[in-house]
C-alpha positions in Angstrom: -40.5 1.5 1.2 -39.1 -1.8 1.5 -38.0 -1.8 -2.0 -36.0 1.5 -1.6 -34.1 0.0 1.4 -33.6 -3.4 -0.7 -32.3 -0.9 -3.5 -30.3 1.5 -1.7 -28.5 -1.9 0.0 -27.6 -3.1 -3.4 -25.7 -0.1 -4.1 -24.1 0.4 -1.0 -22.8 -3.6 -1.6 -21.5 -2.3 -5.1 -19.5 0.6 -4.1 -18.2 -1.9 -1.1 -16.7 -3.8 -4.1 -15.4 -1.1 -5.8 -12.9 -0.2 -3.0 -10.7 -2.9 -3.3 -7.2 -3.0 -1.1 -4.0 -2.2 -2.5 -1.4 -4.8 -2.6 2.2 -5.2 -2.9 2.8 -6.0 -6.4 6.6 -5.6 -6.6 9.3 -3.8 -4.4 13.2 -2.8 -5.4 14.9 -3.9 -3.5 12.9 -7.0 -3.3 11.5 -7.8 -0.1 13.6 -10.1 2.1 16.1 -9.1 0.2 19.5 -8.5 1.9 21.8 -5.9 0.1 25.2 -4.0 0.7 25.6 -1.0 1.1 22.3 0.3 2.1 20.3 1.2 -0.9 19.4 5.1 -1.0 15.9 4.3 -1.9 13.0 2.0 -1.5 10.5 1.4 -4.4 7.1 0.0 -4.0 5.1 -0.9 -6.9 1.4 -1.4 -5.7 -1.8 -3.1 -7.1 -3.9 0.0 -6.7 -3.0 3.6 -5.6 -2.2 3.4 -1.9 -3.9 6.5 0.6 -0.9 8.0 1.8 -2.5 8.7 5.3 -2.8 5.4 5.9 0.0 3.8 4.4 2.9 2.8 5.9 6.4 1.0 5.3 9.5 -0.2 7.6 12.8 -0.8 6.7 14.8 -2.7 8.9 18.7 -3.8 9.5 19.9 -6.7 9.4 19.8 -6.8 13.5 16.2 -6.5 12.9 16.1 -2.3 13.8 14.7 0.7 12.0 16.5 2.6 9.2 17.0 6.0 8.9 13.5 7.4 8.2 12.3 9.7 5.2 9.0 11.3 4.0 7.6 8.8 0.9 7.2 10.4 -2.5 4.6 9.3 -4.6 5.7 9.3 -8.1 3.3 9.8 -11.4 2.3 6.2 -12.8 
């Protein structure tokens, strides 16, 4: 028994790995970034694919409030 609960802990430890966080890799425009006019779009370049459900961004003025909202598209790789 004891080594079935040693083995089945090794494999949950290994899928653990497995499901890494995404990252910011790159953004256009770049973040910090101050442009003019407004751009019409954001693009996001992550590490891994993101779950939309629980993914997120904010775009802010330069007063420091929200843009103009809009549903994110995920485009093929």
């Amino acid at each position: 028994m004891r080594t079935i609960i040693t083995s089945f802990f090794f494999v949950l430890a290994a899928a653990g790995c497995a499901f890494a966080h995404a990252h910011l890799d790159r953004a256009s425009p770049a973040v910090g970034s101050t442009v003019s006019p407004a751009p019409k779009e954001v693009v996001l370049w992550f590490t891994n694919q993101l779950e939309p459900a629980f993914s997120t961004i904010e775009v802010r003025n330069e007063k420091g409030a929200l843009g103009a909202g809009g549903k994110g598209k995920r485009r093929p790789a």
